[in-house]
SELO-801776 format. One record per atom (N, C-alpha, C): atom name; x, y, z; residue in one letter. Coordinates in Angstrom, 2 decimals, always signed. Example, Ala and Ser with C-alpha at 12.3 -4.5 7.8 and 13.67 -1.06 7.14 Angstrom:
- N, +13.19, -5.69, +7.80, a
- CA, +12.30, -4.50, +7.80, a
- C, +13.20, -3.30, +7.80, a
- N, +12.85, -2.25, +7.08, s
- CA, +13.67, -1.06, +7.14, s
- C, +12.90, +0.03, +7.87, s
This chain:
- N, +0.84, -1.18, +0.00, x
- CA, +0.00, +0.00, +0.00, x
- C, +0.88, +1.24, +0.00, x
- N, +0.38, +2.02, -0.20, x
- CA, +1.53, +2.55, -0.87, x
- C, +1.46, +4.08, +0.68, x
- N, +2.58, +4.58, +1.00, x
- CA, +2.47, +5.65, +2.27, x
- C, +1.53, +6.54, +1.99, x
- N, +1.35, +7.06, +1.38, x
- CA, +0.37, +8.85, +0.90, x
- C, -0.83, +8.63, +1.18, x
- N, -1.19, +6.69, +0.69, x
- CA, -2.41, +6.68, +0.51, x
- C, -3.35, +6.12, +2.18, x
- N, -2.44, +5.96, +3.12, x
- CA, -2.77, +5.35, +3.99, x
- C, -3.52, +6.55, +5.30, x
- N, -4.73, +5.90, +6.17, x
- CA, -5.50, +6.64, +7.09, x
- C, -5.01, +7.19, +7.72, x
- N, -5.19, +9.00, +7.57, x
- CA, -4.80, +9.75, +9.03, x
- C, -6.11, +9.31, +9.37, x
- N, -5.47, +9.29, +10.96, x
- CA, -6.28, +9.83, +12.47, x
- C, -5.92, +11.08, +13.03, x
- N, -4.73, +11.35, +13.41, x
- CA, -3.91, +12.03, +14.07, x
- C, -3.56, +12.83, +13.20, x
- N, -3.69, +14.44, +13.94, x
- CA, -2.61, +15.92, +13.00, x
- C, -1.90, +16.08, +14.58, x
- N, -0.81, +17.03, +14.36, x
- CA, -0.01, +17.70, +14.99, x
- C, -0.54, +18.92, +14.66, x
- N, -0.94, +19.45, +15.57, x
- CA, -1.23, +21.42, +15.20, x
- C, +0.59, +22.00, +15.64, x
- N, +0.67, +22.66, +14.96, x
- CA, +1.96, +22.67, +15.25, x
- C, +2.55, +23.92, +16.76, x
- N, +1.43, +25.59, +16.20, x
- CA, +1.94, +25.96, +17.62, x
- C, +1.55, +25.88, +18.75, x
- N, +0.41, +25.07, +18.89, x
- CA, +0.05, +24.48, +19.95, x
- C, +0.74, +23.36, +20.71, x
- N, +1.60, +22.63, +20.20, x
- CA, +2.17, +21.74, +20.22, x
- C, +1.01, +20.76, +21.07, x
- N, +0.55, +20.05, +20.27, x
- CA, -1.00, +19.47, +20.42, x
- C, -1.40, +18.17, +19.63, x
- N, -1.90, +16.97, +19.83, x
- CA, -2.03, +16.15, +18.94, x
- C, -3.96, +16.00, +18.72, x
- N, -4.15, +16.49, +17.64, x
- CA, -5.58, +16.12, +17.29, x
- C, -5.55, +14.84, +17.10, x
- N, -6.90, +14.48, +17.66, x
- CA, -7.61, +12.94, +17.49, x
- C, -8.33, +12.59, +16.64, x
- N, -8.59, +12.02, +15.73, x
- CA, -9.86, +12.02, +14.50, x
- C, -10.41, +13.55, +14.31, x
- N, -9.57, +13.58, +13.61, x
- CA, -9.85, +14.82, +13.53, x
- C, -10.77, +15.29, +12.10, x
- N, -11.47, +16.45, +12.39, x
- CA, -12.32, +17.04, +11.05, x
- C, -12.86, +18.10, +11.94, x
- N, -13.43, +19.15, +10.58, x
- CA, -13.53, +20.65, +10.93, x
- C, -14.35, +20.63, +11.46, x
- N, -14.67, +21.12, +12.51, x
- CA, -15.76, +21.69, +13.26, x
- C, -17.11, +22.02, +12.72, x
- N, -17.00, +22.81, +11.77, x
- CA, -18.03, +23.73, +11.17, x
- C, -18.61, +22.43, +10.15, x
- N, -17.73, +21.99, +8.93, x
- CA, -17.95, +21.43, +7.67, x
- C, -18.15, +19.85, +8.01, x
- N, -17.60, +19.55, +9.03, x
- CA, -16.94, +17.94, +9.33, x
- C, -16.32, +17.17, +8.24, x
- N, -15.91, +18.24, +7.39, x
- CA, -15.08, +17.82, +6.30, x
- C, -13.13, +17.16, +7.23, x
- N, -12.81, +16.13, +6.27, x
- CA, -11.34, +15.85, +7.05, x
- C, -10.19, +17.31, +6.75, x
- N, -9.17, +17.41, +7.23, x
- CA, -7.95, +18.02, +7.35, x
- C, -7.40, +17.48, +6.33, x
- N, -6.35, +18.12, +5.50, x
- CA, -5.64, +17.42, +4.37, x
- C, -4.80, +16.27, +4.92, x
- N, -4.55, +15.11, +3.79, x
- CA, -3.84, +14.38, +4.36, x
- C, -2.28, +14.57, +3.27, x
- N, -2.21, +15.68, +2.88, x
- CA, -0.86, +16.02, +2.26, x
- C, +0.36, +15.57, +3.33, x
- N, +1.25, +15.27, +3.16, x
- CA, +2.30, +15.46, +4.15, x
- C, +2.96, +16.76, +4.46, x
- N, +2.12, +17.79, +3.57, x
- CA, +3.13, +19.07, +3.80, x
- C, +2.41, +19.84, +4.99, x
- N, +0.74, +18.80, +5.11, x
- CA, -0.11, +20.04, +6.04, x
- C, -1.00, +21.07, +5.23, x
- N, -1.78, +21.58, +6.04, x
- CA, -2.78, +22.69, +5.27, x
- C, -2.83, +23.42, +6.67, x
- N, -3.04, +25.23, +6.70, x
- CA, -3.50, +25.88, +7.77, x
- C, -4.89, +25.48, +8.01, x
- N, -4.92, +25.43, +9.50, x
- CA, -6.37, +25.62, +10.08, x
- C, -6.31, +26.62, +11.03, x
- N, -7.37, +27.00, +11.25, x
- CA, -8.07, +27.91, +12.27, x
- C, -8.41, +27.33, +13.28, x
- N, -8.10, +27.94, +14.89, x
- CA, -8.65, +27.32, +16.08, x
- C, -9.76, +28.55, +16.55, x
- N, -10.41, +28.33, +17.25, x
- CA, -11.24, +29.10, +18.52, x
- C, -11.23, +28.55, +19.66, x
- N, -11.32, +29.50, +20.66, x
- CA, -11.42, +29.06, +22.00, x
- C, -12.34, +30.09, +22.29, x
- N, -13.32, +29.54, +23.01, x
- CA, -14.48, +30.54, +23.36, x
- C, -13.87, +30.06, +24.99, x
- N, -13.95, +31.02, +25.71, x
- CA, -14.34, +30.75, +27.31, x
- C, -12.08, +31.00, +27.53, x
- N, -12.07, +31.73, +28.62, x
- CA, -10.40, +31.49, +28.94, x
- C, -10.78, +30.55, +29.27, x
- N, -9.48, +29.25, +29.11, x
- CA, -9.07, +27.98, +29.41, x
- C, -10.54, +26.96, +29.20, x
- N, -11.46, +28.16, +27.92, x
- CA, -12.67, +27.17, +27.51, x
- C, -12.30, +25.89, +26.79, x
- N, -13.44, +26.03, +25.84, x
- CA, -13.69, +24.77, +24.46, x
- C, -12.83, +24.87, +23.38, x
- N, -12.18, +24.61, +22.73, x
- CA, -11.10, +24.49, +21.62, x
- C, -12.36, +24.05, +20.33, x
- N, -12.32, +25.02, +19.50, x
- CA, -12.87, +24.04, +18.15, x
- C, -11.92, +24.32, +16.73, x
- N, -11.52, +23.47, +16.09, x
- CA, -10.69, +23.29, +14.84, x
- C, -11.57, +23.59, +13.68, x
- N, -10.69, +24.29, +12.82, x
- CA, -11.39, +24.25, +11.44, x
- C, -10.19, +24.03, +10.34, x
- N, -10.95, +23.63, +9.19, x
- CA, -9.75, +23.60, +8.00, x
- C, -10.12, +25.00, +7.32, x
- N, -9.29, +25.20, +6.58, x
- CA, -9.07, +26.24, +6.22, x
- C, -9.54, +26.92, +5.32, x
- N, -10.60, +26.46, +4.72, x
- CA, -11.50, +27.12, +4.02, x
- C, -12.73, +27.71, +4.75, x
- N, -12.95, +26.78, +5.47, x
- CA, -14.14, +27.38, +6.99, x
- C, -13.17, +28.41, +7.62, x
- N, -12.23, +28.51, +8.14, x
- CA, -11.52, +29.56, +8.68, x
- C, -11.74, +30.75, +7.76, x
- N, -11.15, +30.50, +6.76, x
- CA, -10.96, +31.84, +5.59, x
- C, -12.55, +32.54, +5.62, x
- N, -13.42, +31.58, +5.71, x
- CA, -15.34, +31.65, +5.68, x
- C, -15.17, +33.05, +6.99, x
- N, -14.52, +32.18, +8.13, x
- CA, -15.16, +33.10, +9.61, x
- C, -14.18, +34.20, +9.58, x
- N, -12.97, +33.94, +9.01, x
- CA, -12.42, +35.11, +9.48, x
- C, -12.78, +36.57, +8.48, x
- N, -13.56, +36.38, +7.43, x
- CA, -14.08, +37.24, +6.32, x
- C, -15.37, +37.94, +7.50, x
- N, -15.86, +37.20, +8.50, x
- CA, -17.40, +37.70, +8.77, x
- C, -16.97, +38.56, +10.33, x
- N, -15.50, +38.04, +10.58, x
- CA, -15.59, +38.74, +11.95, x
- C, -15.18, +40.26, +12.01, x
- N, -16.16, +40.66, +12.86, x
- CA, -16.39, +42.08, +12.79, x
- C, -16.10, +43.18, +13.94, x
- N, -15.07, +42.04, +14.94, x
- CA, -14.59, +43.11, +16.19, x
- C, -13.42, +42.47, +16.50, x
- N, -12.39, +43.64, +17.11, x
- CA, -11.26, +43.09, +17.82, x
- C, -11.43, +42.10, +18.79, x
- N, -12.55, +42.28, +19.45, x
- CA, -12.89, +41.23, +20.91, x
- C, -12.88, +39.53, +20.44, x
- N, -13.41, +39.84, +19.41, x
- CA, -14.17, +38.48, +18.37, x
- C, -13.00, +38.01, +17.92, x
- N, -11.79, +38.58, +17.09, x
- CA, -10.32, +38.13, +16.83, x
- C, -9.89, +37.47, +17.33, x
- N, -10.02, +37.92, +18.79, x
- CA, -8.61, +37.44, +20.00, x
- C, -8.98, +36.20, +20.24, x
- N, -10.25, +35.40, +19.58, x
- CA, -10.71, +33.97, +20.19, x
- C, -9.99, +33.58, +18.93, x
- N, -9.73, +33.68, +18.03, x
- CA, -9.18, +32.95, +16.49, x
- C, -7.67, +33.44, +16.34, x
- N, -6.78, +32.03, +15.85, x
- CA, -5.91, +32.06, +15.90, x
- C, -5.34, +30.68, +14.77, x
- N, -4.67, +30.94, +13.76, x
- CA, -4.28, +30.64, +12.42, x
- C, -3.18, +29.51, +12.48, x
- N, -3.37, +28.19, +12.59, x
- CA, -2.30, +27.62, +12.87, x
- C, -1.96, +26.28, +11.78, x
- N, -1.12, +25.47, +12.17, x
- CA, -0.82, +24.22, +11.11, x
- C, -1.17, +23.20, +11.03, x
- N, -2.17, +22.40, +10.47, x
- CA, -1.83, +20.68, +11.33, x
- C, -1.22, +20.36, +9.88, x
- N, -0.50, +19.08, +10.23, x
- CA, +0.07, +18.07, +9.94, x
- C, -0.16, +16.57, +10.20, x
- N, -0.77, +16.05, +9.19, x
- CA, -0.57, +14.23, +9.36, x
- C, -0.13, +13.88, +9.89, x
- N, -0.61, +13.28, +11.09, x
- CA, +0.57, +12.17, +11.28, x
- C, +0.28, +10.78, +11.23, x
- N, +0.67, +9.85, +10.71, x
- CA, +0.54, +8.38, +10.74, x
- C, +1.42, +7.43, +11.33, x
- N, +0.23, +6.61, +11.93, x
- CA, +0.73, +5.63, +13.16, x
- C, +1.60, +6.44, +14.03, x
- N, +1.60, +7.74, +14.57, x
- CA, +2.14, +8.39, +15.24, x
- C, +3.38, +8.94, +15.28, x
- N, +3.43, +9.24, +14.13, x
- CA, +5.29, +9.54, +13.77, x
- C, +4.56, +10.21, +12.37, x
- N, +5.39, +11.51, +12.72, x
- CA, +5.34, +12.75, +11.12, x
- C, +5.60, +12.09, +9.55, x
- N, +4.87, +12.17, +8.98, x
- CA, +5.48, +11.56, +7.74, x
- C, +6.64, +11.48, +6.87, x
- N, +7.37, +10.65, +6.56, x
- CA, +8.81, +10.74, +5.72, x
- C, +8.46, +11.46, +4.42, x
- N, +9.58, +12.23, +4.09, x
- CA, +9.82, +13.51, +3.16, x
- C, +10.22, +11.93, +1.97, x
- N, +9.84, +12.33, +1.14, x
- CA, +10.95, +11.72, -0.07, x
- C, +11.85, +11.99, -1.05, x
């Protein structure tokens, strides 16, 4: 079988230093890319030390077009995931 083609579960958000679990967007419940290079997503956290919700990055690009106050910003924050399979980052080739 060939590597590229095989099941994520697991991203690495990267500045979070964070491992998503089955992961998919919040909004779309569409999956996260399974490129090995990664795609940006968007996080929110509503509540200090609230709820975390993930998005891929076309839903991000969606919310961050509609938000309409500084207050509303400071919950969104632009970050990386990355594949990972069977728990180890994917090999470059």
């Amino acid at each position: 079988m060939d590597q590229n083609s095989s099941q994520v579960k697991d991203y690495l958000i990267v500045n979070r230093v964070q491992v998503l679990s089955d992961a998919c967007c919040s909004a779309c419940g569409g999956a996260f890319t399974a490129s090995p290079m990664g795609d940006k997503a968007m996080i929110a956290t509503v509540e200090e030390g609230g709820r975390t919700f993930f998005f891929c990055g076309g839903c991000g690009d969606n919310i961050n077009g509609r938000l309409e106050s500084d207050e509303a910003r400071r919950h969104y924050v632009w970050d990386w995931a990355i594949p990972l399979r069977n728990g180890h980052l994917p090999q470059q080739s």
